[in-house]
ROTINU-754448 format. One record per residue: x, y negated, z of N, C-alpha, C in turn; residue number from 1. Coordinates in pm, whole numbers, plus 50000, padded with zeros to 5 digits. Example, Ala and Ser with C-alpha at 12.3 -4.5 7.8 and 13.67 -1.06 7.14 Angstrom:
<rs>
<r n_east="51319" n_north="50569" n_up="50780" ca_east="51230" ca_north="50450" ca_up="50780" c_east="51320" c_north="50330" c_up="50780" i="1"/>
<r n_east="51285" n_north="50225" n_up="50708" ca_east="51367" ca_north="50106" ca_up="50714" c_east="51290" c_north="49997" c_up="50787" i="2"/>
</rs>
This chain:
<rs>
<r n_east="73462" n_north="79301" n_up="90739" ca_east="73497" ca_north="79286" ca_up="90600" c_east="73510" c_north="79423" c_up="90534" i="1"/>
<r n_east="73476" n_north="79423" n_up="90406" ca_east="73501" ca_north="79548" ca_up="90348" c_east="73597" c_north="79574" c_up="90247" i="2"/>
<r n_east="73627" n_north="79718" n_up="90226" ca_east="73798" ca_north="79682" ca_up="90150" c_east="73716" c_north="79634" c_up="89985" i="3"/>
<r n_east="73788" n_north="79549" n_up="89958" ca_east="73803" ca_north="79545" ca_up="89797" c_east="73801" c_north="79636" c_up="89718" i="4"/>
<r n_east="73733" n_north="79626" n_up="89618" ca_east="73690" ca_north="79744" ca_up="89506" c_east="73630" c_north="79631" c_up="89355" i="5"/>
<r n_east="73659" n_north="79754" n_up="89234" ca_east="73678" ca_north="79694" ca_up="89172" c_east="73546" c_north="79618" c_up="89072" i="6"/>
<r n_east="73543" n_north="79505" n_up="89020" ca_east="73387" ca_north="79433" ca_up="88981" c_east="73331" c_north="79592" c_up="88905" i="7"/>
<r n_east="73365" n_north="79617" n_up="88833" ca_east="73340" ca_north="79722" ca_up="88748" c_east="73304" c_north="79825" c_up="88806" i="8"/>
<r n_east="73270" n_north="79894" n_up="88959" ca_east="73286" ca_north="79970" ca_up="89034" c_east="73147" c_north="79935" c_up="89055" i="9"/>
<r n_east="73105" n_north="79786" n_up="89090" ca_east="72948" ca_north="79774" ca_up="89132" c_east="72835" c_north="79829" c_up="89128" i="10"/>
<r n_east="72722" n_north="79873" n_up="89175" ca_east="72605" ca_north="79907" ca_up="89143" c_east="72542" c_north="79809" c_up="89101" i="11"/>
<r n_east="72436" n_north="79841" n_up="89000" ca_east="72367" ca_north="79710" ca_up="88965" c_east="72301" c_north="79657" c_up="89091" i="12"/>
<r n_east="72247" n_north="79543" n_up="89093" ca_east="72205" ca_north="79466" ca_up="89208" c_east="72282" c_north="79432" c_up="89327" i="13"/>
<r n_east="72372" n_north="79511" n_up="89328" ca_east="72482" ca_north="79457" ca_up="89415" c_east="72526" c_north="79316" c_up="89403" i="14"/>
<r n_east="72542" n_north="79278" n_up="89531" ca_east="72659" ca_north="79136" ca_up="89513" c_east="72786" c_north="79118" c_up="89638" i="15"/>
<r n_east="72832" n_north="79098" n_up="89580" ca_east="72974" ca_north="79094" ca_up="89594" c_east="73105" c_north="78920" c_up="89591" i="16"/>
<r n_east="73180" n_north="78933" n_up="89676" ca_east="73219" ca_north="78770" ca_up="89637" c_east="73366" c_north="78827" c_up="89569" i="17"/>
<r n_east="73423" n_north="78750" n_up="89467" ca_east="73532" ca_north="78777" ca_up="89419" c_east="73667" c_north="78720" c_up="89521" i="18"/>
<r n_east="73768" n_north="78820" n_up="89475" ca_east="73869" ca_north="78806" ca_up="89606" c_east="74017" c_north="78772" c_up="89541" i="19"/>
<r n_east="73998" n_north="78850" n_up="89387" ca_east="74139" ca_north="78851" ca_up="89297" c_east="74135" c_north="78874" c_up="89167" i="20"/>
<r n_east="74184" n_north="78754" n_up="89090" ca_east="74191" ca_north="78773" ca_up="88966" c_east="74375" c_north="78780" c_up="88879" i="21"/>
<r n_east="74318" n_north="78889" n_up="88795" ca_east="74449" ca_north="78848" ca_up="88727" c_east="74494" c_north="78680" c_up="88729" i="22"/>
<r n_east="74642" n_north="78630" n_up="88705" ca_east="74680" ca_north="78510" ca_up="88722" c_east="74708" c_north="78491" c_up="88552" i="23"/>
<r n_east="74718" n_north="78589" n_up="88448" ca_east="74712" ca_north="78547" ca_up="88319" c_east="74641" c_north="78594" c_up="88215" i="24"/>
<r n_east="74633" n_north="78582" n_up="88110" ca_east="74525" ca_north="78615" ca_up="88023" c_east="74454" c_north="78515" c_up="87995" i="25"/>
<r n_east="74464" n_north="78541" n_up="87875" ca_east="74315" ca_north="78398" ca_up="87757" c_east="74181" c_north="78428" c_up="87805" i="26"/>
<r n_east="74173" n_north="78558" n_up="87822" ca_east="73981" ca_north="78604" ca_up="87923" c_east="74000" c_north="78601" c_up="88078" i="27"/>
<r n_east="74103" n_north="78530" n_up="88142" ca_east="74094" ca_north="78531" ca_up="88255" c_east="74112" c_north="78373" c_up="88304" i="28"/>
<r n_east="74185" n_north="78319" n_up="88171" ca_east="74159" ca_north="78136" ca_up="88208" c_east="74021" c_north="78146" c_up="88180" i="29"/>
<r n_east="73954" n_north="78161" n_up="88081" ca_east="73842" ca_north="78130" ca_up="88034" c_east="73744" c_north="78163" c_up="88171" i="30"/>
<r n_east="73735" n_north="78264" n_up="88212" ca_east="73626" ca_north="78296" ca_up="88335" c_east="73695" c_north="78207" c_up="88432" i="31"/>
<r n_east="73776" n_north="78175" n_up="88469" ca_east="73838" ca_north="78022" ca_up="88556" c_east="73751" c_north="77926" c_up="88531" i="32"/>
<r n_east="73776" n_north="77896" n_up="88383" ca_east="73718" ca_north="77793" ca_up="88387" c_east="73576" c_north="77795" c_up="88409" i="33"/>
<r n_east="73507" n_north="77882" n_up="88376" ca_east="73328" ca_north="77868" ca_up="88376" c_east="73309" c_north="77919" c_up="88537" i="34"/>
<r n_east="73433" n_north="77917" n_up="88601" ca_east="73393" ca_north="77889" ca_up="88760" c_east="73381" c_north="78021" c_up="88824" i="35"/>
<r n_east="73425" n_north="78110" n_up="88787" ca_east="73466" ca_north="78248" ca_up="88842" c_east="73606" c_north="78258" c_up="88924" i="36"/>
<r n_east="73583" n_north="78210" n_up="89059" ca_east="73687" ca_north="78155" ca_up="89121" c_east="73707" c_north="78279" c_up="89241" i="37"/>
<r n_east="73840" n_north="78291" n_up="89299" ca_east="73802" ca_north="78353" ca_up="89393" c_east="73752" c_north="78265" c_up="89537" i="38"/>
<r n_east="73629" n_north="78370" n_up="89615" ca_east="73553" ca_north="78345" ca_up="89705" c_east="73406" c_north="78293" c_up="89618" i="39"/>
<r n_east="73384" n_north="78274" n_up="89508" ca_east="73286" ca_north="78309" ca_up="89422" c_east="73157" c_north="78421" c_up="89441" i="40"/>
<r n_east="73077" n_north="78415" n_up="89498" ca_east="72974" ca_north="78492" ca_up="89518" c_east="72941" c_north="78547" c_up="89369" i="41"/>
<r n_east="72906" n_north="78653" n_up="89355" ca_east="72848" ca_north="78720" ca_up="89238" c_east="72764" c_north="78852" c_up="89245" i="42"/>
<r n_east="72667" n_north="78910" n_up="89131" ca_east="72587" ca_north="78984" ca_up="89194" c_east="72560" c_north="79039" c_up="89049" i="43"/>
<r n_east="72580" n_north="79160" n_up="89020" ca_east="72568" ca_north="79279" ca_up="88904" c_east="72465" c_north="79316" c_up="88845" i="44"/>
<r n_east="72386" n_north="79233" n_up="88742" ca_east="72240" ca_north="79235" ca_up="88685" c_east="72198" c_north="79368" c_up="88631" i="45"/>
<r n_east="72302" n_north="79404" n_up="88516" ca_east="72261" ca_north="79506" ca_up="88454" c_east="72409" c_north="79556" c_up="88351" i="46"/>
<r n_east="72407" n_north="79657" n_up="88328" ca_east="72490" ca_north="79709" ca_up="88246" c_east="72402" c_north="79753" c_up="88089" i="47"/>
<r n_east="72512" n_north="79745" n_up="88040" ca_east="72502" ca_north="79823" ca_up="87854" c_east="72446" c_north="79951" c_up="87884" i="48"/>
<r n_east="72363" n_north="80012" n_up="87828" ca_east="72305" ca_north="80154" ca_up="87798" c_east="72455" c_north="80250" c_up="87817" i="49"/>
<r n_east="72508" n_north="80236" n_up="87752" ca_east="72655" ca_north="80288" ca_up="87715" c_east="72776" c_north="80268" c_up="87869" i="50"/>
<r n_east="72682" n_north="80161" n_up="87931" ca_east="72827" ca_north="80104" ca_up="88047" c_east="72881" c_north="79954" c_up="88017" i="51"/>
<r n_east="72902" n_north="79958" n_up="87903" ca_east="72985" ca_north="79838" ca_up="87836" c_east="72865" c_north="79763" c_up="87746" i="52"/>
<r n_east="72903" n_north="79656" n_up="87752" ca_east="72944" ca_north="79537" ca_up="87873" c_east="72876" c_north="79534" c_up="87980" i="53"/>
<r n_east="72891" n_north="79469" n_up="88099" ca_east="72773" ca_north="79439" ca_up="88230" c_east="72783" c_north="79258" c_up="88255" i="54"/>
<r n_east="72676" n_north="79273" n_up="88323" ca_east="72643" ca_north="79133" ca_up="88276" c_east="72625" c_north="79106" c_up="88467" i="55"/>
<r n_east="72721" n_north="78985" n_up="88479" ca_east="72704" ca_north="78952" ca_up="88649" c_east="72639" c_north="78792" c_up="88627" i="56"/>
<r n_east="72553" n_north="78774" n_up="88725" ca_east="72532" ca_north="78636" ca_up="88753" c_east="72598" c_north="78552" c_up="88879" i="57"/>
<r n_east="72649" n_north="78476" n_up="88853" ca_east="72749" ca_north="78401" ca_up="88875" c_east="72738" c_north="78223" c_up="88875" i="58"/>
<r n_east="72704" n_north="78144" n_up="88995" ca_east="72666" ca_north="78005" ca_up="89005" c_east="72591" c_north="78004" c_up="88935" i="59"/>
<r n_east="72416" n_north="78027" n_up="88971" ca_east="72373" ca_north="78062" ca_up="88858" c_east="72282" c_north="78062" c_up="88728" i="60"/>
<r n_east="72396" n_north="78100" n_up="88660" ca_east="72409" ca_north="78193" ca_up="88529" c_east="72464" c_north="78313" c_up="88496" i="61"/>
<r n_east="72425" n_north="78394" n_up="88368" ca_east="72469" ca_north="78503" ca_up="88332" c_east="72539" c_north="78510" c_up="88289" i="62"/>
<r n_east="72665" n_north="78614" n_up="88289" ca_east="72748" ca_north="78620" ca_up="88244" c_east="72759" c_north="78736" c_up="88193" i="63"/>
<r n_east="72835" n_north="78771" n_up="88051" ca_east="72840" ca_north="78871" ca_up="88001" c_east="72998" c_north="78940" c_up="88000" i="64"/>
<r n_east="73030" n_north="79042" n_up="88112" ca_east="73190" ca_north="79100" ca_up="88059" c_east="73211" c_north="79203" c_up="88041" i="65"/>
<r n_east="73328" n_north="79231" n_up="87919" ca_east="73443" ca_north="79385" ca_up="87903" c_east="73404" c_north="79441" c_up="88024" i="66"/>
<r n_east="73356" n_north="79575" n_up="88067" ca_east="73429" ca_north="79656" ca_up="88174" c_east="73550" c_north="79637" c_up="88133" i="67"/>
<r n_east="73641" n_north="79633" n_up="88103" ca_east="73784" ca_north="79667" ca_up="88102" c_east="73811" c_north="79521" c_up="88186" i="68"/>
<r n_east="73739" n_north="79428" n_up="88143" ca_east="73795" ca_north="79271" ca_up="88217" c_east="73762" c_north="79318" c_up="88378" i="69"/>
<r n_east="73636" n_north="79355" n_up="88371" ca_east="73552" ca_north="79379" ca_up="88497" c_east="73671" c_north="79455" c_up="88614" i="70"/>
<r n_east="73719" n_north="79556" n_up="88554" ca_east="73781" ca_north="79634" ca_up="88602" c_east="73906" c_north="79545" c_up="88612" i="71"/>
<r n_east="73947" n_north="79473" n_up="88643" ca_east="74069" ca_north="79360" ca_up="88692" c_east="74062" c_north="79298" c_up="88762" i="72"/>
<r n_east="73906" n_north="79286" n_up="88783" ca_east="73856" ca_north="79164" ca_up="88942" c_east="73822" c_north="79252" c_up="89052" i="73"/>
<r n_east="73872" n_north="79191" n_up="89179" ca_east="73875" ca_north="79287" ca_up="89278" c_east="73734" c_north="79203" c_up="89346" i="74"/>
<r n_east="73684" n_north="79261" n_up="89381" ca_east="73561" ca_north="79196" ca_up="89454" c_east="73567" c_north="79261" c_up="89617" i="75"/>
<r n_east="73506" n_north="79189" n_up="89691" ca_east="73462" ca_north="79236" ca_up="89819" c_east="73292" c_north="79243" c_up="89832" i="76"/>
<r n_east="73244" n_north="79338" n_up="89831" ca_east="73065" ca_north="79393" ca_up="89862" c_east="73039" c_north="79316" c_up="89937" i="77"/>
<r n_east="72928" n_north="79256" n_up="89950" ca_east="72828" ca_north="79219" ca_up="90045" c_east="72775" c_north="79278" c_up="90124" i="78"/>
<r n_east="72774" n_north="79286" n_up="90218" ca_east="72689" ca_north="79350" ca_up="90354" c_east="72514" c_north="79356" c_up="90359" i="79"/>
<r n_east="72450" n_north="79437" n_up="90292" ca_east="72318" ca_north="79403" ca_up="90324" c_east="72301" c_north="79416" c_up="90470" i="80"/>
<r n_east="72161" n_north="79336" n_up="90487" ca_east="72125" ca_north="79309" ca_up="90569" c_east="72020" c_north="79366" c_up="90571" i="81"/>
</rs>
């Protein structure tokens, strides 16, 4: 297993399964609900020119988030193979 680091930390194309989410926040029920759960597989498409926003796909679909949200979910990397 690898240590946790943060979604926002990703390289693009990376994937990663989510491990910890904040427990409150109106943008953190909301990604609950559209199934951003932890143990959630996810994988880092592309970022903003700028950084902000990055966009992960997630059961899938795309998803568009804040780095600042990003930076609250702890993810665990995937192991290539």
């Amino acid at each position: 297993m690898s240590a946790p680091v943060k979604l926002s930390e990703l390289a693009v194309g990376a994937r990663a399964v989510v491990r910890e989410m904040p427990a409150s926040g109106s943008a953190f029920l909301r990604l609950r609900e559209m199934g951003v759960l932890p143990g959630t597989p996810v994988t880092l498409v592309r970022t903003a020119p700028l950084g902000d926003p990055i966009e992960i796909k997630v059961r899938g679909y795309s998803l568009t988030l804040r780095k600042s949200e990003a930076a609250e979910i702890a993810v665990e990397p995937a192991i290539s193979e």
